[in-house]
C-alpha positions as CSV (number, residue, x, y, z in Angstrom):
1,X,40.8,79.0,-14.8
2,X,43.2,79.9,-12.4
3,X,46.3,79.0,-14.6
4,X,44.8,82.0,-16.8
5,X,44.0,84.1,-14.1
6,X,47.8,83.8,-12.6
7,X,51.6,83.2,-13.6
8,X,54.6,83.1,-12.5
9,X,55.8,86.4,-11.4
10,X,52.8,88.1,-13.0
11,X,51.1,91.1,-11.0
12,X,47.6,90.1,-10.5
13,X,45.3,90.9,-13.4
14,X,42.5,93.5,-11.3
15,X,45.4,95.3,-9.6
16,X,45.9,97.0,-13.0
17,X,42.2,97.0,-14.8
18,X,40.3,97.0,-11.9
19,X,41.9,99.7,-9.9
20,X,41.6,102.5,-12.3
21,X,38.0,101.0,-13.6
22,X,37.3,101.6,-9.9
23,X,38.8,104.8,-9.4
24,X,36.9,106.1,-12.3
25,X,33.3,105.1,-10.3
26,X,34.5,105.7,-6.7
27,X,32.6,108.0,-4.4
28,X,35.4,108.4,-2.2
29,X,38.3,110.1,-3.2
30,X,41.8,109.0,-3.2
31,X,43.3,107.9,0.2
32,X,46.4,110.4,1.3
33,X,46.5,109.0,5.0
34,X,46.2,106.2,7.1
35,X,44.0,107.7,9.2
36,X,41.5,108.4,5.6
37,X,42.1,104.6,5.2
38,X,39.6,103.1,7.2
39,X,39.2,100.0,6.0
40,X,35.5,100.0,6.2
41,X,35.3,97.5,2.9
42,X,37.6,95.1,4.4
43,X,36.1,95.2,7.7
44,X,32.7,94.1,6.1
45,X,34.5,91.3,4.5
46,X,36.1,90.1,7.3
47,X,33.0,89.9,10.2
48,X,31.1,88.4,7.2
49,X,33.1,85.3,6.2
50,X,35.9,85.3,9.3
51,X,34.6,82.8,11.8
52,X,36.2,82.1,14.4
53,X,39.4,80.2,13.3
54,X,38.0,79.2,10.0
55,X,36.8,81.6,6.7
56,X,34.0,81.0,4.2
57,X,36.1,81.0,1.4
58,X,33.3,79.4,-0.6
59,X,31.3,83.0,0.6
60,X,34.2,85.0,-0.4
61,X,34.3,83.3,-3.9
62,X,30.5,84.0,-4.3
63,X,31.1,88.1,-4.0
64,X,34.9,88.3,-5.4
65,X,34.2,91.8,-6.8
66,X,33.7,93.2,-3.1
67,X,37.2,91.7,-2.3
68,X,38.7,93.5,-4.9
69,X,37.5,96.6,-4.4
70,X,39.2,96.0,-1.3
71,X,42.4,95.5,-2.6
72,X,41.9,98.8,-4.5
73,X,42.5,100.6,-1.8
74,X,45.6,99.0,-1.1
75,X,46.9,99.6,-4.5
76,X,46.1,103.5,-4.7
77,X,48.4,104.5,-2.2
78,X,51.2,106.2,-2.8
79,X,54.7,105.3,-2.1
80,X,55.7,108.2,-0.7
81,X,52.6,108.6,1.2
82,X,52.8,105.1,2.7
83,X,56.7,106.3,3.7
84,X,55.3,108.8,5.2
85,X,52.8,107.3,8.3
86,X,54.2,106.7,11.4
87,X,55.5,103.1,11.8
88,X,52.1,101.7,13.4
89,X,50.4,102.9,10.8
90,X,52.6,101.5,8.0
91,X,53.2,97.9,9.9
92,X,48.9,97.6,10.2
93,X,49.0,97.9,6.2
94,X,51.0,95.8,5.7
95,X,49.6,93.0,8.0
96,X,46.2,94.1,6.4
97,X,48.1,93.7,2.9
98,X,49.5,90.2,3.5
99,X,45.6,88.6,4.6
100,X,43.9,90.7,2.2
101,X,46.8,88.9,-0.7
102,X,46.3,85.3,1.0
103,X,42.1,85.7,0.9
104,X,42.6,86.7,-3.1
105,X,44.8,83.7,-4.0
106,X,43.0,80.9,-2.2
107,X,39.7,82.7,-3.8
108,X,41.2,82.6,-6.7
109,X,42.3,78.5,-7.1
110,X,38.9,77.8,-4.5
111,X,38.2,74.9,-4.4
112,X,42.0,73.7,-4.0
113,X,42.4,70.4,-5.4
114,X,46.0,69.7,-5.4
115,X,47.7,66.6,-6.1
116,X,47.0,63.5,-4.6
117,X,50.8,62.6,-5.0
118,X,51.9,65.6,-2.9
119,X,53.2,65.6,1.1
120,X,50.5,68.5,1.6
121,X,46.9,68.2,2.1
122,X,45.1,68.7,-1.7
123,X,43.0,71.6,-0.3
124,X,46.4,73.2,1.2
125,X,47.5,77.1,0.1
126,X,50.7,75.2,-0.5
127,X,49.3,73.4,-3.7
128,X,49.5,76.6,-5.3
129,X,52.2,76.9,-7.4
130,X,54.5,80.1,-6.2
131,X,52.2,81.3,-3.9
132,X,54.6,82.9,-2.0
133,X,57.1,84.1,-3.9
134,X,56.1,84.7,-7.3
135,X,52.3,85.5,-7.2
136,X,52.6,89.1,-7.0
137,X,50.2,92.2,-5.7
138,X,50.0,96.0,-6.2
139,X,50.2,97.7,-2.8
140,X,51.7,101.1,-1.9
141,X,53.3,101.8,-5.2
142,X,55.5,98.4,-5.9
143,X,54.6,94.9,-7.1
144,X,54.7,92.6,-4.3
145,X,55.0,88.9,-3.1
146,X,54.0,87.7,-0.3
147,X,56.9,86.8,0.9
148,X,58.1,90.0,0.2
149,X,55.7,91.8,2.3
150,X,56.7,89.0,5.2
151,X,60.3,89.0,4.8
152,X,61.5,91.9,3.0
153,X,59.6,94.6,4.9
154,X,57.5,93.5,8.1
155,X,60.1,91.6,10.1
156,X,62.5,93.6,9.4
157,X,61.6,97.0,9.3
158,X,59.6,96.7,12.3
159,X,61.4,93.8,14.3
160,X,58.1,93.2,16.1
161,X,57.8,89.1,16.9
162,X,53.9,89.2,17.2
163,X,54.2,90.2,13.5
164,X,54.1,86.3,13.3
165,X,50.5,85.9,15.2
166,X,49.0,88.0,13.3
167,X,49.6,87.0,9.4
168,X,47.6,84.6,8.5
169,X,48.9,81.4,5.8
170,X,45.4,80.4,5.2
171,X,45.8,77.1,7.3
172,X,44.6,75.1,10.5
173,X,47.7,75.7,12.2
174,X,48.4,79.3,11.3
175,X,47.4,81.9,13.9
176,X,43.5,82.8,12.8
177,X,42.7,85.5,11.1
178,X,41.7,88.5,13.0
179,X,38.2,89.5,12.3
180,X,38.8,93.6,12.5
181,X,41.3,94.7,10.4
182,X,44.3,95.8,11.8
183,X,45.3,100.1,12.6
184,X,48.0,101.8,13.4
185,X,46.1,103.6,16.6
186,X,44.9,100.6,18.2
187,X,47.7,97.7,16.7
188,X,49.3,97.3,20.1
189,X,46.5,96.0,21.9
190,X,45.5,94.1,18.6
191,X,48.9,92.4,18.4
192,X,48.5,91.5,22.2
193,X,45.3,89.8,21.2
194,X,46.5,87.9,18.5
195,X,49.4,86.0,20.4
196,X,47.0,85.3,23.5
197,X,44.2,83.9,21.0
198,X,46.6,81.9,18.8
199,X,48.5,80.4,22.4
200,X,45.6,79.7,23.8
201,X,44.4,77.6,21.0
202,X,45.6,73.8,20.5
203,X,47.8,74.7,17.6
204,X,49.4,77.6,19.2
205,X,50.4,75.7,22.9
206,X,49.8,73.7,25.2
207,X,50.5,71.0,28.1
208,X,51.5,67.4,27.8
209,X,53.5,64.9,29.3
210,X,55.4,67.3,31.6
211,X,56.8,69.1,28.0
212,X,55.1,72.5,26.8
213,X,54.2,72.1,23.2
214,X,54.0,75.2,21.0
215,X,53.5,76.0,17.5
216,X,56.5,75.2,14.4
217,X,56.2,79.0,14.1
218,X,58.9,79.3,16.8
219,X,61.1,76.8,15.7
220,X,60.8,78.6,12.1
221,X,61.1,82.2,13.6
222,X,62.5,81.2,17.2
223,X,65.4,84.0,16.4
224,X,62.7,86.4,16.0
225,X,61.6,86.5,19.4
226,X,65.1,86.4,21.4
227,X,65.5,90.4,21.6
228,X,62.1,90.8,23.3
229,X,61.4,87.8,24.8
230,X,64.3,86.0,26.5
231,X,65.1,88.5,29.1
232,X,62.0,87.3,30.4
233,X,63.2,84.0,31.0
234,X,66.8,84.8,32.3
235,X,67.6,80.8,33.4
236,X,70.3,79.0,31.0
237,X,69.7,77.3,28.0
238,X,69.5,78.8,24.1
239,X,68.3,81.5,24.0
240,X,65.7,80.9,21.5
241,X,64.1,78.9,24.0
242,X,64.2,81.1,26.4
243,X,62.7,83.6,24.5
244,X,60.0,80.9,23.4
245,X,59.2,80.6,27.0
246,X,59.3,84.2,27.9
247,X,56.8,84.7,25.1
248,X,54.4,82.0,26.5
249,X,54.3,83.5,29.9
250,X,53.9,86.9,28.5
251,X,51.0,86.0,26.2
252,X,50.0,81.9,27.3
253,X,46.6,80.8,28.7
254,X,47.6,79.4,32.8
255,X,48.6,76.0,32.1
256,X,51.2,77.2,29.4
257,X,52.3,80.4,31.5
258,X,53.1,77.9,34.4
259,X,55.2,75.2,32.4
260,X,56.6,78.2,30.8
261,X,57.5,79.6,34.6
262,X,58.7,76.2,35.5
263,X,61.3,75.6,32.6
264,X,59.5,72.9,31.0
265,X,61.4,70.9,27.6
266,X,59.9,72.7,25.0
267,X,58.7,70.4,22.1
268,X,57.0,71.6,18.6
269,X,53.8,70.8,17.1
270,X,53.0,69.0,13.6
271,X,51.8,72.1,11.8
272,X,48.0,71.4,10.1
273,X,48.8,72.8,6.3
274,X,44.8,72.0,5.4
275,X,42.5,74.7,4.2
276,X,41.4,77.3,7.2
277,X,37.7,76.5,5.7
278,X,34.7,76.5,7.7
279,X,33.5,72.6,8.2
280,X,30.9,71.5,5.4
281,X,28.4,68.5,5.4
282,X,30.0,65.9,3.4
283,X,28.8,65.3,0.1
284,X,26.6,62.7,-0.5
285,X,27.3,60.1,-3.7
């Protein structure tokens, strides 16, 4: 099913049919502005299958169509109107793009059953096959990838590091996924939130052995971070470690704040690729 459904490099399949069967039955008109783009389907998504650090995927896969009526939305706007918001605006879409795109594909191949033969959990987003980087998505007038959206226009056209805590890879590790969507008028204190939930969970930091222990995400990103973040922690060393550190004691729970304050050895966390699902009994034989 999901070999039909997606191929390599191939937009996906409702992006096309669906949005103009939508458009044709759609109350609401056309969206022309960010602030017309509520978000009030994807909202209703989210606080109904986000919870906590995990998703009901399997919930999500029992009402698809609402999902893509979501992604609708995304796909009727126009490039030049998307241009056109001010850069909050345009940085919230495309954070809301990204986790709307990663909900779609994992619904899409749910239940993950990868290969017992490969170094990722079966269940991981990683067992599906160009997931990243050729799966593609209409949004704002172009075909997209994922890592396209990542990559090629939220790091760089916005240079903001807590870009990083707030896309969500659909795994244990990953920062979790935020359970309001994100908007341009309120994404500063939403980004603040997102780094100080995702550091003050186990996979994001914390304190052991005298060493502070944060997320692969800054070893992957580190450089990311050093414009911001290491003039906040001005001692010597590399400066992506500094900048690490200055980003803890900006955004850390106390214990990692402190060791961040005190210069401790930074060290990096195995990174939990399994399924962000919510916890099921185990089936009985």
């Amino acid at each position: 099913m999901a070999a039909s459904l997606w191929g390599s490099g191939v937009v996906c399949s409702f992006c096309v049919q669906g949005a103009s069967a939508y458009a044709e039955t759609a109350n609401d008109s056309r969206p022309q502005t960010q602030a017309d783009l509520r978000f009030a389907a994807y909202r209703d998504v989210l606080q109904r299958t986000v919870h906590g650090p995990r998703v009901d995927y399997q919930a999500l896969a029992r009402d698809r169509g609402m999902l893509d009526r979501v992604a609708v939305q995304f796909a009727e706007v126009p490039a030049a109107t998307e241009r056109g918001w001010e850069a909050r605006d345009r940085m919230a879409f495309w954070i809301n793009a990204y986790n709307l795109f990663t909900l779609q594909a994992i619904v899409t191949h749910y239940p993950i059953r990868g290969s017992l033969f490969s170094l990722s959990p079966r269940n991981s987003i990683r067992q599906i096959d160009g997931v990243w980087t050729a799966l593609k998505w209409r949004a704002a007038g172009r075909d997209v990838t994922l890592d396209q959206i990542e990559h090629g226009i939220l790091r760089p056209e916005f240079a903001d590091a807590r870009v990083h805590m707030a896309v969500n890879c659909a795994s244990k590790s990953c920062p979790p996924l935020s359970a309001e969507p994100y908007e341009g008028a309120d994404l500063p204190r939403q980004l603040d939130e997102a780094a100080r939930r995702y550091l003050a969970s186990p996979a994001g930091a914390r304190v052991a052995g005298g060493r502070l222990l944060v997320s692969s995400i800054f070893k992957w990103y580190g450089g990311d971070f050093v414009k911001e973040y290491a003039p906040i922690d001005p001692g010597p060393g590399p400066a992506t470690d500094r900048a690490i550190r200055g980003f803890v004691k900006r955004y850390g729970p106390p214990d990692a704040a402190a060791a961040a304050k005190a210069g401790a050895r930074l060290a990096f966390l195995d990174y939990d690729w399994s399924l962000n699902d919510i916890d099921r009994p185990a089936a009985r034989d």
